[in-house]
C-alpha positions as CSV (number, residue, x, y, z in Angstrom):
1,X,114.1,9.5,10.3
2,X,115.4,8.7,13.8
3,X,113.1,7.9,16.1
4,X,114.2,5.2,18.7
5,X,115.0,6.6,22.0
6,X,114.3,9.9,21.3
7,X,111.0,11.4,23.5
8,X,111.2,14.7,21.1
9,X,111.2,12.6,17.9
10,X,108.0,12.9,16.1
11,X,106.1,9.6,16.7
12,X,105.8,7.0,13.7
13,X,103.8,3.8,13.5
14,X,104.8,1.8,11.1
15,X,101.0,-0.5,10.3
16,X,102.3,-3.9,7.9
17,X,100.2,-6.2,6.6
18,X,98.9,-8.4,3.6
19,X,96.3,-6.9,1.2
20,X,92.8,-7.2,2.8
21,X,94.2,-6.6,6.2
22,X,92.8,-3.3,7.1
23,X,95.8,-1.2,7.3
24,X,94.4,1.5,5.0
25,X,91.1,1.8,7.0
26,X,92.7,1.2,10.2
27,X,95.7,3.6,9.6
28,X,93.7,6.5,8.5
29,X,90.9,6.1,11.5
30,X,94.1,5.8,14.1
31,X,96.1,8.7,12.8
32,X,93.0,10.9,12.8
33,X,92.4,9.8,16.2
34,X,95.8,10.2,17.5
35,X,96.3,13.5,15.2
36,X,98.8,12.6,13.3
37,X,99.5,12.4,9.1
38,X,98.6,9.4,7.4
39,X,100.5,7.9,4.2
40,X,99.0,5.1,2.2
41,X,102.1,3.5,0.5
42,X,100.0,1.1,-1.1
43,X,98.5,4.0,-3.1
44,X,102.0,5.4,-3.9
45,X,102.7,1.5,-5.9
46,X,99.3,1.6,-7.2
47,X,99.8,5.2,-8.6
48,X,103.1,4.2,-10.5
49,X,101.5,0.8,-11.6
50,X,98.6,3.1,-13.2
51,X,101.2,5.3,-14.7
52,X,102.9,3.0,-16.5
53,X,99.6,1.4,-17.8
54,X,99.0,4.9,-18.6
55,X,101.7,5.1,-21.0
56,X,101.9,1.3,-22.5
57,X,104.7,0.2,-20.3
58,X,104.9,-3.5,-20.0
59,X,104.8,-3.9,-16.6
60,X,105.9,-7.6,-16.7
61,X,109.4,-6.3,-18.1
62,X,111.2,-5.8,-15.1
63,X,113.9,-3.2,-17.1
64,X,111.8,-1.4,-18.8
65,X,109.8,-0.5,-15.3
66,X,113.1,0.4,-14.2
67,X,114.4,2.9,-16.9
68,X,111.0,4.6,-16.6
69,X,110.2,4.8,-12.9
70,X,111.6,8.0,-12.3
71,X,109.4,9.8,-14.4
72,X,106.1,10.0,-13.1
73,X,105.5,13.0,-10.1
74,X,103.7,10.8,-7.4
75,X,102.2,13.5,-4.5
76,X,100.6,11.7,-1.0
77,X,98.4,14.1,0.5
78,X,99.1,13.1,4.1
79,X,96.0,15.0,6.1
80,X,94.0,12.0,7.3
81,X,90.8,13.5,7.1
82,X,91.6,13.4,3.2
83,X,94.3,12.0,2.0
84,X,95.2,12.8,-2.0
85,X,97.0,11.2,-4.6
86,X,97.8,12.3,-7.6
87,X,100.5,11.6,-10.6
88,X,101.3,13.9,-12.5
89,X,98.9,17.1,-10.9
90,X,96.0,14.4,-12.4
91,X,94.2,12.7,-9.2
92,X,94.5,9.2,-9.1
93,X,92.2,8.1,-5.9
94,X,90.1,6.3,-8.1
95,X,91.4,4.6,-11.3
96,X,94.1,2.9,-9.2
97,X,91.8,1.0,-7.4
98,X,90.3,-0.5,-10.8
99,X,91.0,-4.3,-10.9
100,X,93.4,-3.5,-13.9
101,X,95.8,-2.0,-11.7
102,X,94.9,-4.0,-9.1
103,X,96.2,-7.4,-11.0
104,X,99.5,-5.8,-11.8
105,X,100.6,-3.5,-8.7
106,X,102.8,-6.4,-7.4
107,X,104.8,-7.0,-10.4
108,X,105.7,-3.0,-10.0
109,X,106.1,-3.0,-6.4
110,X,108.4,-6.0,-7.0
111,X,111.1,-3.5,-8.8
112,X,113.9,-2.9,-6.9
113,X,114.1,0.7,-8.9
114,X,110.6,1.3,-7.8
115,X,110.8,0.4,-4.0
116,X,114.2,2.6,-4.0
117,X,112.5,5.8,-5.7
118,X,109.0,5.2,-3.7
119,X,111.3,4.8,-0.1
120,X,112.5,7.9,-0.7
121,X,109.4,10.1,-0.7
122,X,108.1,7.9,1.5
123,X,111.1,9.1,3.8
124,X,110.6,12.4,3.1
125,X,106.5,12.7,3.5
126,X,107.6,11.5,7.2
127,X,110.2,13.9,7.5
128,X,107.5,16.5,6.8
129,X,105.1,15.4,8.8
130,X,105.7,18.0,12.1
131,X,103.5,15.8,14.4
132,X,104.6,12.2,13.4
133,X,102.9,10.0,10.7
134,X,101.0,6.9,10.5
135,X,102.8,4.9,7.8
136,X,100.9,1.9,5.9
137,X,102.1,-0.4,3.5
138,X,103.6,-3.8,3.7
139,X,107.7,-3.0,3.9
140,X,107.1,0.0,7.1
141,X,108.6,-1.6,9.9
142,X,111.4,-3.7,7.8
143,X,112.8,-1.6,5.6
144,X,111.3,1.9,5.2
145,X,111.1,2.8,8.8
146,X,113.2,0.1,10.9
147,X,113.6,2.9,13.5
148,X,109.7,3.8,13.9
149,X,108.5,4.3,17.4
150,X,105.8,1.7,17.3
151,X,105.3,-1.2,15.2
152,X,102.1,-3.2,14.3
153,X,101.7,-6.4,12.1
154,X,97.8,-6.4,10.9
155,X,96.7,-9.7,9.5
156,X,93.3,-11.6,8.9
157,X,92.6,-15.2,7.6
158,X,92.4,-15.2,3.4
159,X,88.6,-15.9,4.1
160,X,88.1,-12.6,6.4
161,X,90.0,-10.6,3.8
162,X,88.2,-11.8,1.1
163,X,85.0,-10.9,2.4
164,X,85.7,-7.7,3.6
165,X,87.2,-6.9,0.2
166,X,83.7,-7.8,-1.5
167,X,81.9,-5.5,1.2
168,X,83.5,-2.7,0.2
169,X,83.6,-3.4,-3.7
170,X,80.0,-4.4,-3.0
171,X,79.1,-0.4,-1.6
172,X,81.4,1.0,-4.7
173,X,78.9,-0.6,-7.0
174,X,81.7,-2.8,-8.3
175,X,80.2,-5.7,-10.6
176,X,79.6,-9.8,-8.7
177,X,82.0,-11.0,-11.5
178,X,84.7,-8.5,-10.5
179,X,84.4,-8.8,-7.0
180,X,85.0,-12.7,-7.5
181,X,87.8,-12.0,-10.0
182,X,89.7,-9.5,-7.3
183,X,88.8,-12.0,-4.1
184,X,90.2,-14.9,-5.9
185,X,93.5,-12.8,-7.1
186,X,94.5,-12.6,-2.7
187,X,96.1,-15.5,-3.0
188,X,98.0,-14.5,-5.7
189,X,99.3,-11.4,-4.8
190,X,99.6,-12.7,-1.2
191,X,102.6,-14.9,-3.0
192,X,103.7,-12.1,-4.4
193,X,104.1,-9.7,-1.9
194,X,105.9,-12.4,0.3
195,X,108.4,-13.9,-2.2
196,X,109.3,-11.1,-4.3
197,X,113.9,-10.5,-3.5
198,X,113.3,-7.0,-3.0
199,X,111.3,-5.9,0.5
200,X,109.1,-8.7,0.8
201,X,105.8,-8.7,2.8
202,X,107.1,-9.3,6.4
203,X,106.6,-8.9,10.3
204,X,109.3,-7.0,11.3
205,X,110.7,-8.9,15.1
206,X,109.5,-6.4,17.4
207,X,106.3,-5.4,15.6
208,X,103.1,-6.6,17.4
209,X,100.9,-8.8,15.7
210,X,97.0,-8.3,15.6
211,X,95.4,-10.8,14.4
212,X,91.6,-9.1,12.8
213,X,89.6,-11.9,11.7
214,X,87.4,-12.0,14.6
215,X,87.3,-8.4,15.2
216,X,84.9,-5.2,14.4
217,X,86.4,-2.3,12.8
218,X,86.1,-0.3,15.9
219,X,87.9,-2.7,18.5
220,X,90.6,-2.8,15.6
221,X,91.2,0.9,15.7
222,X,90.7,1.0,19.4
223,X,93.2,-1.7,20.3
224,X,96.1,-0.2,17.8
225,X,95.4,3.4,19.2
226,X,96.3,1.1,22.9
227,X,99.1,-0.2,21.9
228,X,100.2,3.8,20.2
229,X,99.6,5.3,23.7
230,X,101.4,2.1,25.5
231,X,104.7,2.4,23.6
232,X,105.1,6.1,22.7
233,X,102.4,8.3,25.4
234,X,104.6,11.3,25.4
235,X,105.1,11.6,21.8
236,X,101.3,11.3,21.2
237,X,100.6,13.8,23.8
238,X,103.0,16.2,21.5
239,X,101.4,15.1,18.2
240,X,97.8,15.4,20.3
């Protein structure tokens, strides 16, 4: 999707960031504010990750990832009052945020095959989205959406993204040794996400960088919704 320098493009905001950052939360609250779609990219990896568990596919086996990847139907509901995901017509909003999946989503994201086949509807769910899109993940503004209209880099210190990671496993009713297990893996898949050859985990050069560790939820969501209506007020007063 083309975007730069056009005021009758649809608007997209490309939100990056490591795992613990936010951007889900964040995203969803500013593109229903903004009223605009919302895509979780996260949950698209997560969904394929589940899928191969799903069917026994060993997901440290790079190849056999690869020769399988295109099987799986992945749909992103993109309406941020409720976004969907489902694989195969069987919604996956749940199981993919299991610690199973959760321990092995970066060695599938890490795929070439994968990122190429998951770009693609990612491309498209834009492309469909009439009034612009809020796009989350951690490869927006680098490689799926170089072009997008505004750009924003969310990070936090490991310790702030721990903790809010056990909140919210804490109000699911997720288990103390879990919760440990998963907060200890940020590292991990911090690594991960920044190493791997294919789209690593980067701030694009003219993204903005916000910096959450000492910030609420609500001054998060109010300062990205800022720097939306900065950068791109006449394409939000279309999507608006």
């Amino acid at each position: 999707m083309e975007t730069a320098g056009r005021a009758s493009a649809p608007v997209v905001v490309a939100i990056d960031g490591p795992s613990g950052s936010g951007k889900s939360t964040v995203s969803r609250a500013v593109a229903a504010r903004l009223g605009l779609s919302f895509l979780d990219t996260g949950a698209m990896y997560r969904a394929m990750t589940w899928w191969m568990l799903a069917n026994e596919i060993d997901v440290e086996d790079a190849d056999a990832v690869a020769t399988v990847c295109t099987k799986p139907v992945i749909v992103s509901g993109t309406d941020a009052a409720g976004p969907t995901i489902t694989v195969d017509g069987q919604d996956v909003s749940g199981p993919i945020r299991g610690p199973q999946v959760t321990s092995r989503v970066s060695a599938v994201a890490a795929v070439p095959e994968v990122r190429t086949r998951l770009v693609e509807l990612q491309r498209a769910s834009a492309d469909a989205a009439e009034r612009g899109i809020v796009a989350e993940g951690r490869d927006m503004g680098t490689v799926v959406f170089p072009r997008a209209t505004v750009k924003i880099f969310l990070t936090a210190s490991q310790e702030a993204r721990a903790a809010r990671r056990a909140a919210e496993l804490r109000a699911k009713g997720v288990d103390e040794a879990t919760i440990a297990a998963m907060a200890a893996d940020l590292g991990r898949r911090d690594a991960a996400d920044s190493s791997r050859r294919t789209a690593p985990l980067a701030k694009a050069d003219d993204a903005v960088a916000v910096d959450t560790s000492d910030m609420t939820l609500e001054q998060v969501i109010d300062h990205v919704v800022d720097l939306v209506q900065a950068r791109a007020p006449r394409a939000v007063a279309t999507a608006g």
